[in-house]
C-alpha positions in Angstrom: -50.7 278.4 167.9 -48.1 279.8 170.4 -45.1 281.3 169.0 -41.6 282.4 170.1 -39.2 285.6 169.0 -37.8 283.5 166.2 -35.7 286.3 164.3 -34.6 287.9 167.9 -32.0 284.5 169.1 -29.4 286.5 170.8 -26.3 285.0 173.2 -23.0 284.7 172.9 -20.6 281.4 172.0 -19.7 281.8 175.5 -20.6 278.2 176.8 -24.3 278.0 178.4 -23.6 277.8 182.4 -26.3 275.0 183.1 -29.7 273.4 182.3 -32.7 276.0 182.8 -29.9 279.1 183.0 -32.4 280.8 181.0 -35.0 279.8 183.4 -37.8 281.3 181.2 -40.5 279.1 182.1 -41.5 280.1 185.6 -40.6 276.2 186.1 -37.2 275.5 187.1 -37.3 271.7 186.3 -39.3 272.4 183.1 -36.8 274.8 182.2 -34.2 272.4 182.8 -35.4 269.4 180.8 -36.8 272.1 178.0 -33.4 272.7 177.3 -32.3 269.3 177.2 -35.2 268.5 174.6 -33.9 271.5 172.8 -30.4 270.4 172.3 -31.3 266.8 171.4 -33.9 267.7 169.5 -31.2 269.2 167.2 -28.5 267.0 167.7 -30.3 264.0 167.4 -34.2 264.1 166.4 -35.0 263.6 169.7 -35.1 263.0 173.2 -36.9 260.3 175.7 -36.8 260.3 178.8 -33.3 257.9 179.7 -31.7 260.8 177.9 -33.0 263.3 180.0 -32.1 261.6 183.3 -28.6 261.0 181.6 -28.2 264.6 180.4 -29.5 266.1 183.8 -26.2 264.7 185.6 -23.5 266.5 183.4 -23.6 270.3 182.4 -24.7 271.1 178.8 -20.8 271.3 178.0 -20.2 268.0 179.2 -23.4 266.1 177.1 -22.3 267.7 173.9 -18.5 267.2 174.6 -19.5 263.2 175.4 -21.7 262.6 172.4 -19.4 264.2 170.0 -16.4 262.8 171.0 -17.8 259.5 171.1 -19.3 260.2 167.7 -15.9 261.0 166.0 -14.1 258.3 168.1 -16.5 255.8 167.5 -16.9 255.6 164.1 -19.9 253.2 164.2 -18.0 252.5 160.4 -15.6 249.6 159.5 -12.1 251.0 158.8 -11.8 252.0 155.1 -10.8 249.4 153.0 -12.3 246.7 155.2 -15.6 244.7 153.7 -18.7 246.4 155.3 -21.2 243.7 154.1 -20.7 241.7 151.1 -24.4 241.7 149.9 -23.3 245.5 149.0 -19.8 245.3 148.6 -20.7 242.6 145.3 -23.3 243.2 142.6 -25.6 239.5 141.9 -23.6 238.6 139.0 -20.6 237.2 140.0 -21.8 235.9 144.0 -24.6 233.0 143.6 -25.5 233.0 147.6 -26.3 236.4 146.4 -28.6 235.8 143.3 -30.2 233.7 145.6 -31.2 236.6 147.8 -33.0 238.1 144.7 -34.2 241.6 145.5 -33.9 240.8 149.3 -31.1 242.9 149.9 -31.9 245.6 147.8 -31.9 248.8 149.2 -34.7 248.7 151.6 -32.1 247.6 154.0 -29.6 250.5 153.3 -32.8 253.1 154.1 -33.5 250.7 157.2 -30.2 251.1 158.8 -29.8 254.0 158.5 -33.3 255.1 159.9 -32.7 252.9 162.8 -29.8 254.4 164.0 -31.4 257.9 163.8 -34.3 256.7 166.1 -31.6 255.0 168.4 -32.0 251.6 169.8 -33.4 252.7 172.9 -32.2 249.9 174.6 -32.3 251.5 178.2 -31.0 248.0 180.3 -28.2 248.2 178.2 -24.6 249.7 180.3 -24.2 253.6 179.9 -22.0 253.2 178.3 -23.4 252.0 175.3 -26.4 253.8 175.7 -23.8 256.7 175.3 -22.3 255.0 172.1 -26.0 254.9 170.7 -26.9 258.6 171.5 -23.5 259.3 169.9 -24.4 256.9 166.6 -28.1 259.0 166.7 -25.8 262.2 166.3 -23.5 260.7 163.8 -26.2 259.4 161.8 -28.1 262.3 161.8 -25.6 264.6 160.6 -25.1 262.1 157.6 -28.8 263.1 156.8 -28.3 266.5 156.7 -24.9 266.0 154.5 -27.1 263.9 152.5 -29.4 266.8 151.7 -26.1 268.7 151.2 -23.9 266.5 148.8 -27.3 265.4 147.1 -27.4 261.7 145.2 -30.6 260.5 143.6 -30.1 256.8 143.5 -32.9 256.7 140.9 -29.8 258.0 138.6 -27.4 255.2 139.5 -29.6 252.3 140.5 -27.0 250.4 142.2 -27.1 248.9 145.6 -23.6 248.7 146.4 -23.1 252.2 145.0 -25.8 253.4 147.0 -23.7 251.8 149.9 -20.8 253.5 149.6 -22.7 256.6 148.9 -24.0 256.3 152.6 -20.5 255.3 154.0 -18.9 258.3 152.6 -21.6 260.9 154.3 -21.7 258.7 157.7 -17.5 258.5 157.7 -17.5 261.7 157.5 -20.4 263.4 159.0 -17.9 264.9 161.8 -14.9 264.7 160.7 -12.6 266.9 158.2 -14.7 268.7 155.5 -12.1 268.8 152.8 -11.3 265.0 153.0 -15.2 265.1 152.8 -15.2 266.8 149.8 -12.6 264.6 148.7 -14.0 261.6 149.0 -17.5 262.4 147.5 -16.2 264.0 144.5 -15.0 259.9 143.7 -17.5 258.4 145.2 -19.3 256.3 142.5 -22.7 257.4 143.1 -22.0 260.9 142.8 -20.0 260.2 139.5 -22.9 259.0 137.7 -25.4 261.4 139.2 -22.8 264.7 138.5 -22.0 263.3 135.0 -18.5 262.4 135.7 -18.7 259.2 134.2 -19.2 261.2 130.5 -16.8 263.8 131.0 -14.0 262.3 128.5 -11.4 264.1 126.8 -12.1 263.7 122.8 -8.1 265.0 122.5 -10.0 267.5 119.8 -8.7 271.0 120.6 -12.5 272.6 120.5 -13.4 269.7 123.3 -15.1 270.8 126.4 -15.3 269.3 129.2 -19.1 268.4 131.0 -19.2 270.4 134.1 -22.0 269.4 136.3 -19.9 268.6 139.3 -17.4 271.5 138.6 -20.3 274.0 139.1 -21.9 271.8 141.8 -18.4 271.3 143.9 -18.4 275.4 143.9 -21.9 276.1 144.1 -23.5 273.6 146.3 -20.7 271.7 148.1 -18.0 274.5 149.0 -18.5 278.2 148.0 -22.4 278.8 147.8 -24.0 280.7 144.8 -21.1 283.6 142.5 -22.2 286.8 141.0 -19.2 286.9 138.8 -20.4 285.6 135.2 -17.6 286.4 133.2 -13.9 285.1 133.2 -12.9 288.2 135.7 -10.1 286.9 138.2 -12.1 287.3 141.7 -9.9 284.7 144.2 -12.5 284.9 146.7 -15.2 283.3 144.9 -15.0 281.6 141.3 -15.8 282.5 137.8 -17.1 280.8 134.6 -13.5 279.9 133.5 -12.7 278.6 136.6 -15.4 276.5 136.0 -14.4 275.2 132.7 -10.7 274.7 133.9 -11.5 272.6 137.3 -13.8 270.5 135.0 -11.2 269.2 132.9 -9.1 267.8 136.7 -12.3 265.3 137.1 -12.4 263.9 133.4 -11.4 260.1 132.6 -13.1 259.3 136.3 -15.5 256.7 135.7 -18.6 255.1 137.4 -18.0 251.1 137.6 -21.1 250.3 134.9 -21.7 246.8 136.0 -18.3 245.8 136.2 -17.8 242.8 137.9 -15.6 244.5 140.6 -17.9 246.7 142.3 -15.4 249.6 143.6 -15.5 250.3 147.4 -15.1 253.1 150.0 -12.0 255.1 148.4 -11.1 252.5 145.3 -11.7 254.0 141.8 -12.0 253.4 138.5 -10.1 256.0 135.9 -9.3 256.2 132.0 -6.3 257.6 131.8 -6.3 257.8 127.7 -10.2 260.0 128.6 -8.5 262.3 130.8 -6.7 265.8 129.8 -3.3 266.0 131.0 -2.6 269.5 130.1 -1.9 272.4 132.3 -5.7 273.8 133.9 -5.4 277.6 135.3 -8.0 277.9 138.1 -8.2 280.7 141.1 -5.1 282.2 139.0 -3.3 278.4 139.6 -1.7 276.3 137.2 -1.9 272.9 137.5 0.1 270.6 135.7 0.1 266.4 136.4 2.5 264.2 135.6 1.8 262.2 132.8 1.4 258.2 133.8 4.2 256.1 132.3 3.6 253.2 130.0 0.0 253.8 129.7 -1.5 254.7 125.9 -2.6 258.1 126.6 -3.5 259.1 122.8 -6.1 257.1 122.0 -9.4 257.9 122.6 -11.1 254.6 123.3 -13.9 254.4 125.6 -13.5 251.2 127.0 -16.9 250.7 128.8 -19.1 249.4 125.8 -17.1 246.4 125.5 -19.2 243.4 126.7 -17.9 240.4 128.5 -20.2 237.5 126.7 -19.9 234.8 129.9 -21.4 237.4 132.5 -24.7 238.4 131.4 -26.3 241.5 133.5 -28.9 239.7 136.5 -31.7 241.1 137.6 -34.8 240.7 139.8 -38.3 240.5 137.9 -41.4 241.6 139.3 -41.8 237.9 141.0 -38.3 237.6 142.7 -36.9 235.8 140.2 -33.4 236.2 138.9 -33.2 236.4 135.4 -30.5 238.3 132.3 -31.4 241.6 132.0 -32.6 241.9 128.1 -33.1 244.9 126.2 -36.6 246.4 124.1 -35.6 243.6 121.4 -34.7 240.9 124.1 -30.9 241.2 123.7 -29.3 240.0 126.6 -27.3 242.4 128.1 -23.5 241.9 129.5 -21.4 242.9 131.6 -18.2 245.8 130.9 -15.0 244.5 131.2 -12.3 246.8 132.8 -9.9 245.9 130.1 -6.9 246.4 132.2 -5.0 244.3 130.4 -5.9 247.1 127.3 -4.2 250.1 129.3 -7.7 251.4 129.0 -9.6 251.2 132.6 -7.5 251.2 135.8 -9.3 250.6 139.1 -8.0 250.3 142.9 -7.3 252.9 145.6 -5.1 256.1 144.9 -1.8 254.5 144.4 -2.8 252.4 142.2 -1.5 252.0 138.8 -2.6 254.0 136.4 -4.3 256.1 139.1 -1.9 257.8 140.8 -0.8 260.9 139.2 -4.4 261.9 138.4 -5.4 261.6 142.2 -2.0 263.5 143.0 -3.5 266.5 140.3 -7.1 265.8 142.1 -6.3 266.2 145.9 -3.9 269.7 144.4 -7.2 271.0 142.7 -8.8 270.5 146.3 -6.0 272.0 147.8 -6.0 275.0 145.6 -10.0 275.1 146.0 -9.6 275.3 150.2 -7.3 278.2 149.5 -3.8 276.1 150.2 -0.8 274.9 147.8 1.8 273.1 149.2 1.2 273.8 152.2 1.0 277.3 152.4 -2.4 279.9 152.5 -3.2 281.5 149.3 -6.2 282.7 149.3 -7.1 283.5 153.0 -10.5 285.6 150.9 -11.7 282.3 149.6 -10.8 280.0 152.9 -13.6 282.5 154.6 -15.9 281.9 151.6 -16.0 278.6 152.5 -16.0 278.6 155.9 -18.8 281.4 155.8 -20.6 279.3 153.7 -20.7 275.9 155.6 -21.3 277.5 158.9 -24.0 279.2 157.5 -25.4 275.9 155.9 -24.6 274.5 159.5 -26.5 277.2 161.4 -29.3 276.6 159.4 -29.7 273.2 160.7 -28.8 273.6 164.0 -30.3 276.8 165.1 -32.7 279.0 162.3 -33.0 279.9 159.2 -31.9 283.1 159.8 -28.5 283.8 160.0 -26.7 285.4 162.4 -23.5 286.6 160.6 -21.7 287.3 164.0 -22.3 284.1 165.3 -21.6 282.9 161.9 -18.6 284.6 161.2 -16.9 283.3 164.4 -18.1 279.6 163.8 -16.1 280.3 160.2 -12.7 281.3 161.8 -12.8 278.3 164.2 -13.4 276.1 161.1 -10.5 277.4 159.3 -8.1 277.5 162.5 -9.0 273.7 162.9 -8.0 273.2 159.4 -11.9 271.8 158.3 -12.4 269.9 161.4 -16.4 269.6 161.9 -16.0 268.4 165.7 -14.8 272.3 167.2 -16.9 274.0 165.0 -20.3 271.8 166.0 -18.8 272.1 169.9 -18.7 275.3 170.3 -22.5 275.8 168.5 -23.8 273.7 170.7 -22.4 274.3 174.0 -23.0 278.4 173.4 -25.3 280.3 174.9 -26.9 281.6 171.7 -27.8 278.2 170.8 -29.9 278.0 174.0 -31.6 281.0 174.1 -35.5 280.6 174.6 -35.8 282.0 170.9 -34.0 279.3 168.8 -36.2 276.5 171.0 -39.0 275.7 169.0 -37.7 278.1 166.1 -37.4 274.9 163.4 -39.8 272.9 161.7 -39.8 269.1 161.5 -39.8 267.6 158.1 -41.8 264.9 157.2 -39.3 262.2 158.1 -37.9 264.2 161.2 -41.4 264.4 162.4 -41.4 260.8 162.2 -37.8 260.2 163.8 -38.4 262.2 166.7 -41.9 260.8 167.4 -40.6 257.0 167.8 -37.2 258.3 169.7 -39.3 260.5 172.4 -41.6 257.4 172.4 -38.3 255.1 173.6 -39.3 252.8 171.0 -36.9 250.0 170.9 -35.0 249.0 168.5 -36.4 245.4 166.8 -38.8 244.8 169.2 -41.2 247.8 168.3 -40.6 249.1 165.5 -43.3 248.7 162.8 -43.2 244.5 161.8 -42.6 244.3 158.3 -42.5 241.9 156.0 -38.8 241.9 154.6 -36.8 238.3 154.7 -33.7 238.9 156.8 -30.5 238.4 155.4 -28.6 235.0 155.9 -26.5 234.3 158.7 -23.5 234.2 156.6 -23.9 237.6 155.7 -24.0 238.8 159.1 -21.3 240.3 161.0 -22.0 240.0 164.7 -19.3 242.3 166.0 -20.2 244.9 163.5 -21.6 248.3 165.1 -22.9 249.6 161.9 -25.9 247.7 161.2 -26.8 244.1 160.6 -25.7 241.8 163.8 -29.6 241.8 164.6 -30.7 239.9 161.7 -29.6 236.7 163.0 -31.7 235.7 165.9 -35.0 238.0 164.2 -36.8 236.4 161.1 -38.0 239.6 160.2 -37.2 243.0 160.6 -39.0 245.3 163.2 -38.4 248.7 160.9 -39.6 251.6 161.3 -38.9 252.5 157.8 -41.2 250.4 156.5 -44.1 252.9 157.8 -42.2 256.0 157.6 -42.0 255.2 153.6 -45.3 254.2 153.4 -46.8 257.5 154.9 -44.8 260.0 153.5 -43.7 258.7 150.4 -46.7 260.9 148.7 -45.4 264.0 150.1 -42.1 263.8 148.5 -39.5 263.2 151.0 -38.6 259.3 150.7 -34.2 259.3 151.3 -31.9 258.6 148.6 -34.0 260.1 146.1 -34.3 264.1 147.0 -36.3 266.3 144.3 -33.2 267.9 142.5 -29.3 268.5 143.1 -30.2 270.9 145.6 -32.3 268.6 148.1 -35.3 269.4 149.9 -35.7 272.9 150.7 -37.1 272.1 154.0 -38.0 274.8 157.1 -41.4 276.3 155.9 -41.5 274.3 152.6 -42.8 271.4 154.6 -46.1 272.9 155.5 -48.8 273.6 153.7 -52.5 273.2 153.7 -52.7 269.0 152.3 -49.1 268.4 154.2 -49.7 269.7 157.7 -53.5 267.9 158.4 -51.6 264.7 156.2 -48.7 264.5 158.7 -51.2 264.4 162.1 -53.3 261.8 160.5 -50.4 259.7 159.3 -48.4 260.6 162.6 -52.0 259.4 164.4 -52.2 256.4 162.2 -48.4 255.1 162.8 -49.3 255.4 166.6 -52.6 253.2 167.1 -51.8 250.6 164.5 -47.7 250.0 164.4 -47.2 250.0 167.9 -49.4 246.9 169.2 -47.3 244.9 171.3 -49.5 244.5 174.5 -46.5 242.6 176.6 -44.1 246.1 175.6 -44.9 248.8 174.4 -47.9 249.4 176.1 -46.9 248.6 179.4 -43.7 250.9 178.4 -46.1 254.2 177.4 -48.0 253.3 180.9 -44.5 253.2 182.9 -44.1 256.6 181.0 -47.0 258.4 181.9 -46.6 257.2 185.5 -42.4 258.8 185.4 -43.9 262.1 183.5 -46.5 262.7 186.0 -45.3 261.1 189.5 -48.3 258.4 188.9 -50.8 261.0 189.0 -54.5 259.8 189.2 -55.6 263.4 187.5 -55.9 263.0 183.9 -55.4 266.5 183.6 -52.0 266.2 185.2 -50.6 263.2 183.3 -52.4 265.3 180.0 -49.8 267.7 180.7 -47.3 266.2 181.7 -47.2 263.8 178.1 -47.6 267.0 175.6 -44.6 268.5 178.0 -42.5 266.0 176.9 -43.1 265.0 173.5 -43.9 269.1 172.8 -41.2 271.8 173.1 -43.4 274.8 173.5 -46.2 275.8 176.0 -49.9 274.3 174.7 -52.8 277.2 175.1 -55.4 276.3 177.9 -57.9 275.7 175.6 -56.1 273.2 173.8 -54.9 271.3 176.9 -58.2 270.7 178.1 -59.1 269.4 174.8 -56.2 267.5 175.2 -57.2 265.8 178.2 -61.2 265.2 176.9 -59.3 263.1 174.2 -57.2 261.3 177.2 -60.6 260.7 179.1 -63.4 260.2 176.3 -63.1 256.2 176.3 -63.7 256.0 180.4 -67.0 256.3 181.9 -66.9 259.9 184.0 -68.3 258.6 186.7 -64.4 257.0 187.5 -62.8 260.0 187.3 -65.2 261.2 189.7 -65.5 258.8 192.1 -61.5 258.1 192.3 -61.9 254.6 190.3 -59.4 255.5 187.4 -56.0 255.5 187.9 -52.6 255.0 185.5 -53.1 251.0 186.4 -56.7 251.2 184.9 -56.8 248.7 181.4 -57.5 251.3 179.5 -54.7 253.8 179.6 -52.6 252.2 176.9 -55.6 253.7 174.2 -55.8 256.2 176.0 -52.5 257.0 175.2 -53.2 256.5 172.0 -56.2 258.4 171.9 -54.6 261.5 173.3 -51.4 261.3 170.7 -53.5 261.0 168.3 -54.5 265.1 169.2 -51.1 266.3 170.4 -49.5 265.3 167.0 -52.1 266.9 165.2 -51.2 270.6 166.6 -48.6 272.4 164.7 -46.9 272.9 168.3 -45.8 269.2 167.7 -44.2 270.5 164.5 -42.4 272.9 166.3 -38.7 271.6 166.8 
């Protein structure tokens, strides 16, 4: 296995001149599109070869400036507010086009959308202009992954599809935009307030009550100022301590997760109980806060509102045969649905004016302020806004670059992200475009995960969108659901009777290893980097890999006539199987292949044609054959752990 200086990335953030400046591979044009492969690699899984045509036009400054720009102006997102798609916006109680859907929209979909736009459509007849808009949507999509990973849901704790909706919404929204809003907005979003315990942190209005404080500690620890030292109650304004724990605990209680109410909240609409939460003063960061008390609300009793059933809307669910039926408990109890009891001054839901609502958000979004090291409008804690910042870059740098940080680097990346006031776009920029992120070292330097592996495989391969991916077996969703003009997922489902998803085999192959989205192995999320491999993982992802390749791809009229017009672009329609060997694991490989392995490489290209063709000048890339032998020689290059190698 070849290897690069991994720990020794050096360069400036000092924008990188051109493509090939490092020109490290004796190969100018290599060089050149090795650095492209590089930066898409980590911006978006992957590159094929219309993005390295595109990219070879415009300097490295102009691809990232294009893709991230279109990816923060182009939302590929309704507006907030708006109705994304109903099937998630409504639960199948109270909508009876959806209970007859049954299980059909479930979240299959949510993990298919959202895999799609990672791979890209890969549409390459389309305009540039929206293959721009696509590479842009891979970025943004892709990001929301790793934020995923970051502000980690399990949806096996909240089993709700539209909850699991909004979930992805919020990271996708915001995958590039402002950090604290980000923050913000995942600390209400419903999914996380079940999984962080939010939903049971009530105030009992006893004076020993304490507050739960999953998502306290997780909002500091995880989400915004990495791991403390400080376990005592020892005022240390840079970082957080036990008390401040305790204190910022008591801002999120009365917040509650909707519990099968028959108005499933949406993107930035809440549900609070305003008699659950504490409304005294909370001393955080050396801060006291102190809301304003609602008016005309009962604020002394507390009544938890939730268990109170609504008898005419039992709870529907899907059995094991697609059926609908009332979900029934161990003694075969029908179970209800809550009522919000807003007419009992108990539950209040809607956005954060609402009433009811209002003056906790206005204590919520101070806590944040005060958190981000700001209160009322001033900078109080310039030693914690570099905690943060240190911390996020870091997180950041990890993903992007190595493992290994570089606390220069680092430390730079931090006082841009402050000076933009927690804009994600500058700070990602100037990563990108720098010199230190193209230095020969960091290329290759990261290791696929088992998904990634997966993601960059079919984008490399230009597999297009609903016409290639994997046919599977899921009913599509109605027309009425559809939205044609919507960029963020479903238009496709009404001319297609069933989806072309790539998720369907990603899940099915690596679902044993651990790594299936939505549901990551702890609040931390996958540990990733070197983690992936080991002994049963690494020869289980190149036979899986292998598998995918000569039995989901099988579409004689497309794809392969699509890998042969590859192989003929990659190697100038060579009729030397040793060339066009080469020139494949060039593209679909970041790092130089020994000899040895290239020329068992190309005996896997050539082992299904009689010698005697290669021989006698018979074979050529027009020969029947080539599309298995395309398969034949994948098969080996995504075996090596030089394919792993991102």
């Amino acid at each position: 296995m070849t290897t690069t200086t991994q720990t020794c990335i050096t360069g400036s953030l000092a924008p990188y001149s051109a493509w090939g400046a490092n020109n490290n591979s004796g190969d100018p044009s290599l060089s050149q599109k090795r650095d492209i492969q590089h930066l898409f690699n980590r911006m978006t899984f992957g590159a094929h070869q219309a993005d390295i045509t595109w990219a070879l036009g415009k300097t490295p400054s102009q691809v990232v400036d294009t893709i991230v720009d279109l990816a923060v102006g182009e939302t590929n997102v309704p507006a907030p507010g708006l109705d994304v798609h109903k099937w998630a916006d409504k639960t199948a109680i109270n909508d009876t086009d959806l209970q007859a859907l049954c299980g059909e929209f479930r979240w299959p979909f949510l993990t298919i959308e959202w895999t799609d736009g990672m791979i890209g459509k890969n549409s390459f007849n389309d305009p540039i202009a929206d293959q721009e808009k696509d590479r842009a949507k891979r970025f943004k999509y892709r990001m929301s992954f790793f934020w995923h990973n970051h502000f980690v849901t399990d949806y096996r704790a909240y089993q709700g599809d539209h909850n699991m909706m909004w979930y992805k919404y919020t990271l996708i929204y915001n995958a590039i935009g402002n950090f604290k809003t980000f923050v913000q907005d995942i600390g209400l979003c419903q999914a996380m307030i079940n999984y962080l315990n939010t939903s049971t942190n009530w105030y009992n209005h006893q004076p020993d009550w304490e507050p739960n404080e999953n998502y306290a500690r997780e909002l500091l620890e995880l989400f915004t100022m990495g791991a403390t030292t400080n376990d005592t109650c020892d005022s240390d304004y840079s970082n957080y301590s036990i008390c401040d724990i305790e204190e910022l605990a008591k801002v999120f209680s009365g917040w509650e997760y909707e519990y099968w109410s028959p108005t499933g909240a949406k993107f930035r609409e809440y549900y609070f109980q305003p008699n659950l939460h504490y409304w005294g003063p909370k001393t955080f960061f050396g801060e006291t806060i102190t809301p304003v008390q609602p008016t005309g609300i009962n604020l002394d009793t507390p009544t938890i509102a939730w268990p109170q059933n609504n008898t005419d809307l039992p709870i529907m669910v899907c059995n094991e045969n697609g059926v609908l039926e009332p979900l029934v408990d161990l003694n075969g109890n029908v179970a209800y649905t809550f009522l919000e009891h807003r007419d009992h001054e108990l539950v209040y839901f809607g956005d954060r004016n609402a009433n009811g609502i209002k003056e906790a958000y206005d204590e919520y979004e101070e806590a944040h302020d005060i958190i981000f090291g700001t209160r009322n409008g001033v900078v109080i804690s310039p030693e914690r806004q570099q905690t943060i910042a240190r911390f996020i870059c870091g997180k950041l740098y990890k993903e992007l670059v190595y493992q290994e940080i570089n606390e220069d680097i680092v430390n730079q990346l931090a006082t841009t992200f402050i000076n933009s006031n927690w804009e994600l776009a500058p700070v990602l920029k100037q990563l990108l475009k720098s010199e230190h992120f193209f230095n020969a070292a960091a290329r290759g330097a990261q290791i696929k995960s088992h998904m990634g592996a997966f993601f960059s495989l079919y984008t490399a391969m230009g597999a297009e969108h609903m016409v290639e991916h994997y046919p599977q077996g899921y009913a599509h969703i109605p027309s009425s659901y559809l939205y044609p003009n919507d960029p963020y997922g479903y238009w496709e489902y009404q001319s297609v009777p069933y989806k072309h998803v790539a998720w369907g085999s990603i899940w099915h192959f690596v679902r044993d290893m651990g790594h299936n989205m939505f549901q990551p192995p702890n609040v931390a999320g996958w540990p990733g980097h070197r983690k992936w491999i080991n002994e049963y993982s690494f020869y289980k992802m190149g036979d899986v890999l292998a598998e995918c390749i000569a039995t989901n791809f099988n579409n004689p009229t497309t794809t392969y006539e699509k890998w042969r017009q590859l192989m003929i672009d990659l190697s100038n329609n060579s009729n030397d199987p040793a060339v066009v060997t080469k020139a494949v694991a060039e593209h679909y490989i970041l790092v130089d292949l020994l000899p040895e392995q290239l020329e068992a490489a190309t005996c896997a290209f050539k082992e299904i044609v009689p010698s005697n063709y290669f021989e006698e000048g018979i074979w050529n890339l027009y020969y029947d054959a080539v599309p298995q032998q395309f398969i034949n020689l994948m098969s080996y290059l995504v075996r090596q752990p030089e394919f792993f190698m991102a």
